[in-house]
Structures are given as structure tokens and as C-alpha cells.
N, C-alpha and C positions, 0 to 999 in steps of 0.2 A: 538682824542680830549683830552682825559685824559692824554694822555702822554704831552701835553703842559701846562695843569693847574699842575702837577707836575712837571715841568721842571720849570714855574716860581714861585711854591714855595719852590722849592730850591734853589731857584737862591736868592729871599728874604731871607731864614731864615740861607743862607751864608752870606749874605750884614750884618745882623743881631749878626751872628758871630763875624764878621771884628769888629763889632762898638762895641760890648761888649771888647773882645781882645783890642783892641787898649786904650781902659779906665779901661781896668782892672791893663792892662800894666804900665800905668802911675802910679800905689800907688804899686802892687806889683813887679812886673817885669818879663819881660819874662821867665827867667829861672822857677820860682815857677810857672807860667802859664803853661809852658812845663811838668813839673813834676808831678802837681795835671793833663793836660790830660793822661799821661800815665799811673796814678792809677789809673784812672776812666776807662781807656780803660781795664786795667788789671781787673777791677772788673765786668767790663761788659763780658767779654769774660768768667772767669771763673765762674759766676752765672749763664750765658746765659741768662741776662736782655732783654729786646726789645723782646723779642722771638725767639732771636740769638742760635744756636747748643752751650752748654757748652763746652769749650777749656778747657782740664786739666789742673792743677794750674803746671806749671814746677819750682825750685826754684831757675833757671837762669836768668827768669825774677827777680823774686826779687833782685837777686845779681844787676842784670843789674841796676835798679830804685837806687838801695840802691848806686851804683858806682857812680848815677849821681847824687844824693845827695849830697856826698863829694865833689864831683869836685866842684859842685856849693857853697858848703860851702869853700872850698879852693880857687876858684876864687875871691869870695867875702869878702873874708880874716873872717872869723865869728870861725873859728876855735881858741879855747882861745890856746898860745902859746906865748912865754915870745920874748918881740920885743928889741934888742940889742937895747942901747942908744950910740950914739955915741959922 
């Protein structure tokens, strides 16, 4: 019986997820939405937040986060860089 009162409050507080996501998306955009959950993931793991086993801080993770920062700033053209006039 407990196992279905938590299966449909998960199941709500994913439905819940989607509707935040989806209007968060709209002013910021997915990529920032992406990037702010991977730091928060990263933070959760190496604090051991929730009462999660602490994951030692590797600094490939960060490379990785930081790699997708650029991309996203290089897709989004926000990089200042002198644009030819033709």
C-alpha cells in the first residue's frame, strides 16, 4: 500500500516538474535550465545533500559544466568578438 501512495507522489511531483520546466523555459531557456540542473546535481553529490553518500569533487566535472558553458555561449553568439561588416 505504501508503495502506491509513493508511486503517485511521484508521479505528481514529476507532472509538477514538466509544468515548472516548461515556464521556466519560456524566459530562460533550455540550455541555462540544463546547466543550472547539472550544478545543483554536482552540488548535491559532493555535499551529500538529501542524505545522499558524499561523491568526491573530481575537477572533470567542472571542466565538463565549464565546456558546456562555452558551447552554450558560442551557440548563442554572447561571446563579445568583432562581427566583419560587409
Amino acid at each position: 500500500m505504501i508503495g502506491l501512495i509513493f508511486a503517485i507522489l511521484a508521479g505528481a511531483l514529476i507532472s509538477l516538474q514538466s509544468i515548472f520546466n516548461a515556464k521556466v523555459n519560456e524566459n530562460v531557456g533550455h540550455w541555462l535550465t540544463t546547466i543550472t540542473q547539472l550544478v545543483i546535481a554536482l552540488c548535491i553529490d559532493t555535499f551529500g545533500l538529501f542524505g545522499l553518500e558524499k561523491v568526491p569533487f573530481q575537477m572533470n566535472k567542472i571542466v565538463g559544466i565549464g565546456l558546456l558553458i562555452i558551447g552554450v555561449l558560442i551557440f548563442k553568439d554572447l561571446l563579445p568578438h568583432k562581427k566583419k561588416e560587409v
